[in-house]
matplotlib code that plots the C-alpha trace (Angstrom):
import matplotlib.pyplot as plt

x = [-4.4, -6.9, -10.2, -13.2, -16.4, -17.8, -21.7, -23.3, -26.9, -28.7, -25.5, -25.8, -27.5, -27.5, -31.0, -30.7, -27.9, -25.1, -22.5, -18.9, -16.9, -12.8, -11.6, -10.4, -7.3, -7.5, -8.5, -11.1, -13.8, -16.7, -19.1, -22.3, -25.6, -28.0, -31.6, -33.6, -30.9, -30.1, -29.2, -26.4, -25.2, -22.6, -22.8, -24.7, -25.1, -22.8, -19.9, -18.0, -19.8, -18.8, -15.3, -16.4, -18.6, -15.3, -13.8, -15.9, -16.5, -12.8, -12.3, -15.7, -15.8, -15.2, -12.8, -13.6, -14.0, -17.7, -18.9, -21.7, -25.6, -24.3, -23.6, -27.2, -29.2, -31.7, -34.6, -33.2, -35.8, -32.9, -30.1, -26.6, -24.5, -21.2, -19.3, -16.4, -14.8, -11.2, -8.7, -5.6, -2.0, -1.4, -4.8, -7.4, -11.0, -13.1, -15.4, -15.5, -19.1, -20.1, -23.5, -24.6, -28.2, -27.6, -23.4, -21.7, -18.2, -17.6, -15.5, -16.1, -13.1, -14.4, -16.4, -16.6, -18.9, -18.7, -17.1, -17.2, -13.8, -12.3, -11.3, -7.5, -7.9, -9.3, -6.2, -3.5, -5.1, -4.3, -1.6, -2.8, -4.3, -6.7, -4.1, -2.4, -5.5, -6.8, -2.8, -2.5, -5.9, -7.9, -6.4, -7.3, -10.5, -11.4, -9.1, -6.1, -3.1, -0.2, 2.0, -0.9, -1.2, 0.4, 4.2, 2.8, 0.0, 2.4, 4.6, 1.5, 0.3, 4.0, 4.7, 0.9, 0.8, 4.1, 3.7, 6.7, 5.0, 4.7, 8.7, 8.2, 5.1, 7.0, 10.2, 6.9, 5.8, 8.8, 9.3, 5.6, 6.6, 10.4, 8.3, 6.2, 9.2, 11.2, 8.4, 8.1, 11.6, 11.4, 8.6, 10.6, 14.0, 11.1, 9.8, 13.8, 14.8, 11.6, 12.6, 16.3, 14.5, 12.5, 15.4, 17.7, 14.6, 14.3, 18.1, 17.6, 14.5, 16.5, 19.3, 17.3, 15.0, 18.6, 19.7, 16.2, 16.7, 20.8, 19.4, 15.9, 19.1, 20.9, 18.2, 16.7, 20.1, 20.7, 16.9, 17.9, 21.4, 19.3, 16.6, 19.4, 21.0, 17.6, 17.2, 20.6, 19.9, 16.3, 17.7, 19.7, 17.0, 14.8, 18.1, 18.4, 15.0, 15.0, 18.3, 16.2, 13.1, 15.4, 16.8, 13.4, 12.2, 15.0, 14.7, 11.1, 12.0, 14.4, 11.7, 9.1, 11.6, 12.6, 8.5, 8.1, 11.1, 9.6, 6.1, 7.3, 9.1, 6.3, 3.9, 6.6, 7.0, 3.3, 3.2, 5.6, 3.8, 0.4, 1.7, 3.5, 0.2, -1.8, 1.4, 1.2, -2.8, -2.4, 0.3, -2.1, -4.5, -2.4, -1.4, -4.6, -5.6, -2.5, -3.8, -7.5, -5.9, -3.9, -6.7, -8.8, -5.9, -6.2, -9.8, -9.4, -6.7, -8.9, -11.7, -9.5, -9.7, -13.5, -12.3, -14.4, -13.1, -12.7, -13.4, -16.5, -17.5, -17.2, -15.3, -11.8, -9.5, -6.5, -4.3, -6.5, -6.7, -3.2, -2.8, -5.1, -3.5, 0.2, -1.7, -3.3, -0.1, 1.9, -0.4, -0.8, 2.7, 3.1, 0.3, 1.9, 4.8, 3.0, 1.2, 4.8, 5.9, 3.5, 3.7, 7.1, 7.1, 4.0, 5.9, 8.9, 6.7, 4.9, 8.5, 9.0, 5.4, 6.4, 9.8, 8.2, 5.3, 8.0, 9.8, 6.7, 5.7, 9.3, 8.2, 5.7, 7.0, 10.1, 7.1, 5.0, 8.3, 9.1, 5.2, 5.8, 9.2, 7.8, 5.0, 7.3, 9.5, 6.2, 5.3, 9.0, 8.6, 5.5, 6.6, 9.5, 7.8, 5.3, 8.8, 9.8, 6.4, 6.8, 10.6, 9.0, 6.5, 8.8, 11.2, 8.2, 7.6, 11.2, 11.3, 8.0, 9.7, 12.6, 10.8, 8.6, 12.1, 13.6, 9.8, 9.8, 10.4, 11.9, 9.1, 11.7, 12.5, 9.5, 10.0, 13.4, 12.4, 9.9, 11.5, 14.6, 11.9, 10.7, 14.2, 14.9, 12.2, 12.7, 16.1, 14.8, 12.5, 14.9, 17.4, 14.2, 12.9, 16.8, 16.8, 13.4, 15.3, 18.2, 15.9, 13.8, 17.5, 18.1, 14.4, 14.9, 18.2, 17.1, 13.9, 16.0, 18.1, 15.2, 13.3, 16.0, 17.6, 13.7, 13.3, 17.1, 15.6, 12.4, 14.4, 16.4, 13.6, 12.5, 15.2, 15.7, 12.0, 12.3, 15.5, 13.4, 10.2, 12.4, 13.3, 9.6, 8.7, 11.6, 10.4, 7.0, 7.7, 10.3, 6.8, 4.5, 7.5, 8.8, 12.5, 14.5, 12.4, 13.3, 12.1, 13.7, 12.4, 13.2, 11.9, 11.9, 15.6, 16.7, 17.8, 20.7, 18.3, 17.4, 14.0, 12.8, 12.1, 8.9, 7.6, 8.0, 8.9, 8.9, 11.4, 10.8, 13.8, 12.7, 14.8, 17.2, 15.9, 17.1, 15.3, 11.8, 9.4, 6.2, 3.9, 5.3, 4.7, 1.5, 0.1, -0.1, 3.0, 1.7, -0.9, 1.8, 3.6, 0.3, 0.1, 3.8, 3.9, 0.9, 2.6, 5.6, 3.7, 1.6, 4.6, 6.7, 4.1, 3.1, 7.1, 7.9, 4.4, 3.5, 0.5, -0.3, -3.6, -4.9, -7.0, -5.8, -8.8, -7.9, -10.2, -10.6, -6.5, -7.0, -7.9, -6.2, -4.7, -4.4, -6.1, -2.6, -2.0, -5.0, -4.3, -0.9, -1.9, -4.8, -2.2, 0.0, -2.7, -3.8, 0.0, 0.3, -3.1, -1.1, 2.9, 1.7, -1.5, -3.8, -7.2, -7.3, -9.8, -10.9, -13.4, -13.1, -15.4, -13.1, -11.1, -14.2, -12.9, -9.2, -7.9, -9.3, -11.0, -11.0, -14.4, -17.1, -19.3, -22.2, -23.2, -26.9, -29.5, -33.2, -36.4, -34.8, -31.3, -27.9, -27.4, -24.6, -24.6, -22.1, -21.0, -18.3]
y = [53.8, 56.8, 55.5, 58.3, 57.0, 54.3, 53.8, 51.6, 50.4, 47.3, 47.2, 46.8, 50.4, 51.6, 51.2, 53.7, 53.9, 56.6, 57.4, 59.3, 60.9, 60.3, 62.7, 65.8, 65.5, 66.7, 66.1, 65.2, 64.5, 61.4, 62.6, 60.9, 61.3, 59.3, 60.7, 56.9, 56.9, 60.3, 59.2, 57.4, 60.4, 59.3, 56.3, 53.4, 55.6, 53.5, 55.4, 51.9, 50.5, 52.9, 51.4, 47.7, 48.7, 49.7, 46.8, 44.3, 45.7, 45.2, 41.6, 40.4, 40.3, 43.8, 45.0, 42.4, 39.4, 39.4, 37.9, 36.6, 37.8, 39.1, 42.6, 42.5, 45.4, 44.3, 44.7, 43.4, 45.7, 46.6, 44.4, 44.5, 46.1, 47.7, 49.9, 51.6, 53.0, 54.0, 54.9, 52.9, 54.7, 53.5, 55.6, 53.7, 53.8, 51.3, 49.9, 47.2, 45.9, 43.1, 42.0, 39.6, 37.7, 36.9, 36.9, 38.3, 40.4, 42.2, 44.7, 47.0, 49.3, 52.5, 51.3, 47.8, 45.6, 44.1, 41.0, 38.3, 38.4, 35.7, 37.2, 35.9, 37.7, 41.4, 41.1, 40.4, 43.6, 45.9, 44.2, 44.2, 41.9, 41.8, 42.4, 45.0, 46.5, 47.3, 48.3, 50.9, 52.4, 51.7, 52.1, 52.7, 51.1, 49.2, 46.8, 47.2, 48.8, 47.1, 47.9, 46.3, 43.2, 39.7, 39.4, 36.3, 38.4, 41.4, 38.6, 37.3, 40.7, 41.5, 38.9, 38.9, 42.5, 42.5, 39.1, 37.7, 34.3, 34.3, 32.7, 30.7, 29.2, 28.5, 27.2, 25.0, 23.9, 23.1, 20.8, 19.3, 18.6, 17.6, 14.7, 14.3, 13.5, 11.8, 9.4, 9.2, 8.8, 5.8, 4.9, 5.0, 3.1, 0.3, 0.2, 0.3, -2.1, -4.2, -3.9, -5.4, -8.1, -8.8, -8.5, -10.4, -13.4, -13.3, -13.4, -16.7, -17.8, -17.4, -19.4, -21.9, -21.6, -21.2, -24.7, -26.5, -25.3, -26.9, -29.7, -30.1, -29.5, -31.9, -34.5, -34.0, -34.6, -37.6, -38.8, -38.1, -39.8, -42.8, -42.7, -41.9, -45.3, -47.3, -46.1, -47.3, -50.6, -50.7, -49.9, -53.1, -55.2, -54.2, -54.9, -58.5, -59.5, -57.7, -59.7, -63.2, -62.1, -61.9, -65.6, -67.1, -65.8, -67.1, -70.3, -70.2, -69.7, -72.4, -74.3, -73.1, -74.0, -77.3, -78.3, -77.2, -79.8, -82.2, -82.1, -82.0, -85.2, -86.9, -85.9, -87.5, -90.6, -90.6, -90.9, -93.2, -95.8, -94.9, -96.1, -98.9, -99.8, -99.7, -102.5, -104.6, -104.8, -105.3, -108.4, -109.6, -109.7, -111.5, -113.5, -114.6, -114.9, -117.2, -118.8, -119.3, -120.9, -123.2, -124.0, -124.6, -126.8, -128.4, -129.1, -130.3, -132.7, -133.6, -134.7, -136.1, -138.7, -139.2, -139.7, -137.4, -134.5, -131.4, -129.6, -131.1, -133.5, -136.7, -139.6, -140.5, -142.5, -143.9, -142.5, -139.5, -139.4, -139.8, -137.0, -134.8, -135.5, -134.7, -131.5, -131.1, -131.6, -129.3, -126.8, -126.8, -126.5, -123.3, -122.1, -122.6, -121.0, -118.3, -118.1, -118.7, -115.6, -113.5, -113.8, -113.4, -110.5, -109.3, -109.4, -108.2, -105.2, -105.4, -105.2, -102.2, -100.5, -101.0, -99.7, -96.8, -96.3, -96.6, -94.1, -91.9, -92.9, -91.1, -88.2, -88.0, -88.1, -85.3, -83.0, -83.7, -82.6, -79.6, -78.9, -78.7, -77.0, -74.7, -73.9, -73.5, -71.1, -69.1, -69.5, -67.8, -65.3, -64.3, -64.4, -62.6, -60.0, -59.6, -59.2, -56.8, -55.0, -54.3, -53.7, -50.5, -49.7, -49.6, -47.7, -45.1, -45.2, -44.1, -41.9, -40.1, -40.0, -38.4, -36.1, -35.4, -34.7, -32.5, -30.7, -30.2, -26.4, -25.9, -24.9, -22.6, -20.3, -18.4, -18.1, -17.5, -14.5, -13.2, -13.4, -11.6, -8.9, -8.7, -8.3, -5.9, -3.8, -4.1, -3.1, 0.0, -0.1, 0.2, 2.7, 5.2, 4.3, 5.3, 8.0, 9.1, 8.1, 10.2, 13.4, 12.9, 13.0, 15.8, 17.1, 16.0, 17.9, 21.0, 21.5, 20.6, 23.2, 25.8, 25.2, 25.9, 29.1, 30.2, 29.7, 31.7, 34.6, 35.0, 35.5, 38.0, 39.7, 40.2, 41.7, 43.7, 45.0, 45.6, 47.8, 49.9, 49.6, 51.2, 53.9, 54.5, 54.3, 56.2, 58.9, 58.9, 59.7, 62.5, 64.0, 63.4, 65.4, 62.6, 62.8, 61.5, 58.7, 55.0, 52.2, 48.8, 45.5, 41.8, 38.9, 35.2, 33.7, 30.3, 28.1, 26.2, 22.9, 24.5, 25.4, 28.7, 31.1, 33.3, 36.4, 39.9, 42.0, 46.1, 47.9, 51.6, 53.6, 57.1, 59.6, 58.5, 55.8, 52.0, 50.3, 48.8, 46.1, 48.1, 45.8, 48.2, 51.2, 52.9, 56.9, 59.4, 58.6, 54.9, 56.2, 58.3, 55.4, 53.1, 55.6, 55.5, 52.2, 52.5, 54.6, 53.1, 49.8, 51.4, 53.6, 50.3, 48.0, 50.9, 51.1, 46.7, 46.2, 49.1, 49.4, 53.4, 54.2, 57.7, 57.4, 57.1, 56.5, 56.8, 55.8, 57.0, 58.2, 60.5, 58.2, 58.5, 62.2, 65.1, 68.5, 69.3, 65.8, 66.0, 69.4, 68.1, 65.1, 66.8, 69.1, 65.9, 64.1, 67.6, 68.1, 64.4, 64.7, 67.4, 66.0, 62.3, 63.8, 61.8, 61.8, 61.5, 61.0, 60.8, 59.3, 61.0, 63.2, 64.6, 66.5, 68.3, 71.5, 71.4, 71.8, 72.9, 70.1, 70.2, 68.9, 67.0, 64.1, 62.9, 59.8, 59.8, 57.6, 57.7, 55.4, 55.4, 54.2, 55.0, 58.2, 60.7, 64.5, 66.3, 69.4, 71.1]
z = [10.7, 11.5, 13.1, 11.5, 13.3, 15.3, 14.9, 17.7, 17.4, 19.7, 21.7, 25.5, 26.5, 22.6, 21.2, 18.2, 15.9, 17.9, 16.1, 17.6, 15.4, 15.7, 12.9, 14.7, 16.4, 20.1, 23.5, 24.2, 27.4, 27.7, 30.5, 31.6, 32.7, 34.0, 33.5, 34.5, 37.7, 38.5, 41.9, 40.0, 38.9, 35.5, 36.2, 34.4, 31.3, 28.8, 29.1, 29.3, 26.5, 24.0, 24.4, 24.8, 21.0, 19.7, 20.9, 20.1, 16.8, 15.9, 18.3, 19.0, 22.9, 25.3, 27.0, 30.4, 27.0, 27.3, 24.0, 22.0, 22.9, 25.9, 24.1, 22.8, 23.9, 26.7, 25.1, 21.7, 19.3, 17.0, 15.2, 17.5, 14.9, 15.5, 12.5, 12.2, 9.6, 8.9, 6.5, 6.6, 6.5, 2.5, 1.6, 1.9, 3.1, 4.5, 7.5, 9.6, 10.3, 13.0, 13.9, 16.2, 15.9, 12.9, 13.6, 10.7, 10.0, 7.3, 5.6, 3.0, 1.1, -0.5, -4.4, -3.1, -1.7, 1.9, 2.2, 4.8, 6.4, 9.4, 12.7, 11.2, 8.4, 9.9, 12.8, 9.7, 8.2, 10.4, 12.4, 16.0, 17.6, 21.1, 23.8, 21.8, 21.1, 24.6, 25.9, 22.9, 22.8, 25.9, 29.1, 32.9, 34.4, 31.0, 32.1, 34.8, 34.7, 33.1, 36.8, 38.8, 37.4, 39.0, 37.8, 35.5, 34.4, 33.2, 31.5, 29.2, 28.4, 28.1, 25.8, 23.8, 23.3, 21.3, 19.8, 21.6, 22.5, 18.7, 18.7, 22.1, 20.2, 17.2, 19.6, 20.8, 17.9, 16.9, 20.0, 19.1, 15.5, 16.8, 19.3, 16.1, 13.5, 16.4, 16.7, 13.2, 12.6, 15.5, 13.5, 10.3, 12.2, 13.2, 9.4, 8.0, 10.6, 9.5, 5.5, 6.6, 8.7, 5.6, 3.0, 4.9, 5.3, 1.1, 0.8, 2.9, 1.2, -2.1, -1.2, -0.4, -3.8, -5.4, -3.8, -4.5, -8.2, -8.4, -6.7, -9.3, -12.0, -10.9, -10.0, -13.7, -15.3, -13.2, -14.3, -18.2, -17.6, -16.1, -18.8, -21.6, -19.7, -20.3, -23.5, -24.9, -23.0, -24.9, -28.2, -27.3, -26.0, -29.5, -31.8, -30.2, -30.1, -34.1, -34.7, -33.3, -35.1, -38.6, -37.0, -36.4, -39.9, -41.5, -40.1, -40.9, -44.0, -44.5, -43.1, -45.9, -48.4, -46.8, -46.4, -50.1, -50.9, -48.6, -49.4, -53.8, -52.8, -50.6, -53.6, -55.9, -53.4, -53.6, -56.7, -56.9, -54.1, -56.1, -59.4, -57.6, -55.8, -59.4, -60.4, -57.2, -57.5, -61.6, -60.8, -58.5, -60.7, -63.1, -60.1, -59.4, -63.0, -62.9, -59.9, -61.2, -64.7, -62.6, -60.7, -63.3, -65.6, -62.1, -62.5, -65.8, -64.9, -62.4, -65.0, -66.7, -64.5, -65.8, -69.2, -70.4, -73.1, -70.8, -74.0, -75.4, -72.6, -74.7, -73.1, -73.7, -74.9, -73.3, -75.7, -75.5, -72.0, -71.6, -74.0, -72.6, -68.8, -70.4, -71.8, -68.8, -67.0, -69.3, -68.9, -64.8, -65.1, -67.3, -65.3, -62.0, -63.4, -64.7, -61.3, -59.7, -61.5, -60.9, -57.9, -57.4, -59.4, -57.7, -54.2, -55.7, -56.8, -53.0, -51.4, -54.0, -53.1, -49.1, -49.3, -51.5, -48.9, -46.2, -47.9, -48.0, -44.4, -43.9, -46.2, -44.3, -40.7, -42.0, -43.0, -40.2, -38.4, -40.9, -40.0, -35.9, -35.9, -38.7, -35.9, -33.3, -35.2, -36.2, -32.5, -31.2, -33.7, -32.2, -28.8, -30.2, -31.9, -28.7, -26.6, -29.7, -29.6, -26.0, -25.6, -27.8, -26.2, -23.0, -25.4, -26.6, -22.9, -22.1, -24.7, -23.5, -20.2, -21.3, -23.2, -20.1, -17.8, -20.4, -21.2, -17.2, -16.1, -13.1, -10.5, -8.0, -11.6, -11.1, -7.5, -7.4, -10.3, -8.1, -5.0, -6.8, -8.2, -4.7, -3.2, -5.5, -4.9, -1.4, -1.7, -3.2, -0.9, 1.5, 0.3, -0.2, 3.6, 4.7, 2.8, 4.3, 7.6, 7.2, 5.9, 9.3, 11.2, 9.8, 10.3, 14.0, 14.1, 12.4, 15.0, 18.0, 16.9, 16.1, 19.0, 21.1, 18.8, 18.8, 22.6, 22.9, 19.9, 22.5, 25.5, 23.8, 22.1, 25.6, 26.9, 24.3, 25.0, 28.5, 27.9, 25.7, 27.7, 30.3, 28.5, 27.4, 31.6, 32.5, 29.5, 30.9, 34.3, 33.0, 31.2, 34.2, 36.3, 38.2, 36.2, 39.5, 39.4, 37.7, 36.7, 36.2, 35.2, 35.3, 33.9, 33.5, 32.8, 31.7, 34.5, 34.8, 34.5, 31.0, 32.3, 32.7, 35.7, 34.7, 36.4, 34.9, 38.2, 38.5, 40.5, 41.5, 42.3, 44.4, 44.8, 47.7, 48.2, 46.7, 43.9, 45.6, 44.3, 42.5, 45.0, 48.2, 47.0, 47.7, 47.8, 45.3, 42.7, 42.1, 39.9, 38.3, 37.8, 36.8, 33.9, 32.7, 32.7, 30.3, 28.3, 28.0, 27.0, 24.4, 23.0, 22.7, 21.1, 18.9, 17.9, 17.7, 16.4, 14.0, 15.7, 14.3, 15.1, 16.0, 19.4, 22.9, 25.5, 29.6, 32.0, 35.5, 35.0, 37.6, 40.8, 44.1, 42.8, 44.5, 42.6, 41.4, 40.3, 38.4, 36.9, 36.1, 34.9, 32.4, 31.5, 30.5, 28.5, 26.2, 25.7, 24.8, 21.9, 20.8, 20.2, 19.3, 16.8, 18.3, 19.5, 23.5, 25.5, 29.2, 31.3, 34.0, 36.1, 38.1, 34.9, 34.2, 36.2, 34.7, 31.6, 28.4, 25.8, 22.4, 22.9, 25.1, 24.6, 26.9, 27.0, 28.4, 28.9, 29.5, 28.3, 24.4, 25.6, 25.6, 23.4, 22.6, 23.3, 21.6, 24.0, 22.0]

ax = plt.figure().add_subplot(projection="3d")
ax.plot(x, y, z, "-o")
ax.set_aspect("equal")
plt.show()
């Protein structure tokens, strides 16, 4: 990517929109002025803000990570606005634009219109991020020299500027999720082991529904055998008391028909004494009639006695008299006869009237009896038929028991058919939660092995990178004319604990001399070797990150020199714009005597602010 301009406006010392123009290839010179301090010579000008603009622009916060309205120009009369545009290595043209009061970033592409990006999404675009940023373009008093930070400050900008804690962040993440899946996976033994505890306490409750149902079975059948029992002893209870009902009905009849004989022969004998009565009372009439004659030839004998004529009153004769008393005498005596006969025949007729009347007094008394026993028959049969009536009922009763057994479901069916539904889906249950239980074995497994092939893949990647940030350092120093001189590195190594030793130490080898830790050296070549460790850096995160971008900015490079060094090293630096095409510039006031720029710019400042002054 080729940077074209950078326009700064409300930024720190930058009233007024300043633009600086990155197109030409070269090298190039930042200079300073200060016209409201001129006792502080180039310094306090904004010389350093230019780069914490660019910065900022790209990252929001400078090159020391100052952010937010901290970069707001003091006396805040115009917006804070950074821009810089570019054109990207496939073709393309575009800006980056960030403001801050209101905050806003945003990046346009040439015929479109700016677009609200994320800071994710504007590092993915051009594949750099902060650290790699500053130790590719901005180097020297910006921020320090790679060599002259603390052995765990070179590892972290080491490892962020070429993205290598990107793999010991994914071995860590995959630790994270690893504690995350092994507690879910405990989680998921617990919920498994839970499901069997549960199964295994249906299986039981459905043995026991299983043996409540047998025994309702079997208790129902034994009820229906008992009530089928009853029932066959009812239906025998009802045929006997029918078969006695059919007895006493019988009897009863034989009774009817023996009361009907009886009571035609008692009306008969009736009869009979009736007519016999009507005989005796008309024989004792004649009787009497009998008795009255003879009582009354009685009477006339007895006048005779008068000598008078019983028939005409007139007095008799002997012979008359003696006539009359054998008439009379006669007479008595057929009448007594007659009277003797009737009344013999009379009692005969008596004795015949009370043997009939005995006979019916008999008639009587066997009907009388027929009449009682006829009761008590009707009076069993009702008693029977009561018994019959409820010897049914007791058999309806039965029957509506038995019918009440056989109608009655068995209450465990449901139970057992839910608790078997219920099984069953907990058995599915089940065999899904193991499977989910084996997957997260194998999830545990898989990330134990990442995290640990990651955390190897880092280490490696690292090693790998120091052998070729060697050979940048040791390339460097050939160009800067220190070609006896080496440089070796070390860093962190996994212990025999499985831990990891970290620290990222430098080694300087001097002619004659054995390799040396980079913290002992001091004088003249340490700056030398500040700025090939620079360039080494930048070359290898330009190489292993694809960082291509086409300015190079060095400040203060030339500190602690000697005039040759600095001639040498100017000399380096315009030789360097020229092989790697890129645009290189210094801050430094010392270069301004050596050398030959491409061009100049002066930052100045004075009551309007920070401005550029373009000097050739």
């Amino acid at each position: 990517m080729n940077l074209l301009h950078l326009a700064i406006q409300g930024f720190k010392s930058f009233k007024k929109e300043q633009i600086l123009d990155f197109r030409s290839m070269g090298f190039y010179l930042l200079s300073g002025s200060n016209q409201l301090n001129p006792d502080l010579g180039p310094n306090g000008c904004g010389k350093t803000s230019v780069w914490d603009a660019l910065s900022w622009c790209f990252f929001g916060r400078t090159v020391r990570g100052v952010r937010a309205s901290n970069v707001v120009n003091w006396e805040g009369s115009e917006l804070c606005r950074v821009e810089t545009d570019f054109v990207l290595d496939d073709g393309r043209k575009g800006f980056v634009s960030r403001t801050q009061s209101p905050n806003s970033l945003s990046i346009a592409f040439e015929g479109q219109e700016p677009k609200v990006v994320t800071q994710d999404e504007l590092d993915d675009l051009f594949g750099w991020d902060y650290e790699s940023f500053l130790n590719v373009c901005l180097m020297g008093q910006f921020n320090q020299f790679f060599f002259d930070l603390s052995p765990t400050e070179k590892l972290n900008t080491f490892s962020a500027a070429l993205n290598i804690e990107y793999w010991s962040k994914k071995s860590d993440e995959c630790r994270k999720k690893l504690a995350s899946v092994t507690k879910e996976r405990t989680d998921k033994a617990n919920d498994v082991s839970k499901i069997e505890g549960a199964i295994s306490s249906s299986q039981t409750h459905l043995a026991d529904l299983q043996q409540k149902s047998r025994e309702f079975a079997d208790k129902k059948q034994e009820q229906l055998k008992q009530l089928n029992d009853k029932i066959g002893l009812q239906e025998g209870v009802i045929e006997g008391h029918l078969e006695q009902i059919k007895q006493k009905k019988e009897q009863i009849s034989i009774l009817a028909e023996k009361w009907e004989q009886v009571n035609k022969d008692l009306i008969a004998a009736d009869e009979v004494v009736r007519k016999l009565q009507e005989e005796v009372a008309g024989l004792y009439a004649t009787e009497q009639g009998h008795l009255r004659n003879l009582d009354k030839a009685k009477q006339e004998k007895s006048n005779l006695k008068e000598k008078v004529c019983s028939k005409c009153g007139t007095l008799l004769t002997p012979a008359g008299s003696q006539r009359q008393t054998e008439e009379a005498d006669a007479k008595i005596k057929e009448m007594d006869d007659l009277h003797e006969k009737a009344w013999q025949a009379s009692e005969r007729k008596a004795a015949e009237k009370n043997e009939a009347a005995q006979e019916l007094k008999k008639a009587n008394a066997l009907l009388d009896t027929i009449e009682r026993e006829h009761k008590d028959r009707k009076r069993d049969l009702q008693g029977q038929e009561q018994l019959l009536n409820k010897a049914r009922a007791s058999y309806d009763q039965l029957l509506a028991d038995e019918k009440r057994v056989k109608d009655e479901q068995d209450p465990y069916v449901r139970m057992i058919e839910d608790t078997q539904r219920n099984l069953g889906s907990d058995k599915d249950h089940l065999e899904r939660e193991k499977q989910k239980l084996t997957d997260l074995e194998s999830t545990c497994t898989s990330y134990e092995t990442w995290a640990k092939l990651l955390k190897e893949l880092r280490l490696w990647l690292i090693e790998d990178a120091l052998k070729e940030l060697e050979i940048e350092v040791n390339n460097a120093l050939t160009s800067l004319g220190m070609s006896e001189w080496s440089v070796n590195f070390d860093i962190e190594r996994e212990s025999s604990t499985g831990g990891v030793s970290k620290g990222f130490s430098v080694f300087i080898r001097a002619p004659g001399h054995e390799p040396a830790p980079w913290e002992s050296w001091s004088g003249g070549e340490t700056q030398r070797l500040r700025i090939a460790g620079a360039i080494g850096l930048a070359n290898l995160i330009r190489t292993r990150r694809g960082v291509s971008v086409n300015l190079e900015v060095w400040d203060e490079p030339t500190a602690h020199l000697s005039e040759e060094g600095v001639e040498d090293l100017v000399n380096f630096f315009q030789n360097r714009s020229r092989s790697e095409q890129r645009q290189v510039w210094i801050v430094d006031h010392r270069s301004l005597n050596y050398g030959s720029f491409d061009g100049e710019v002066n930052v100045a400042i004075d009551k309007t602010g920070s401005h550029f002054e373009v000097r050739g």
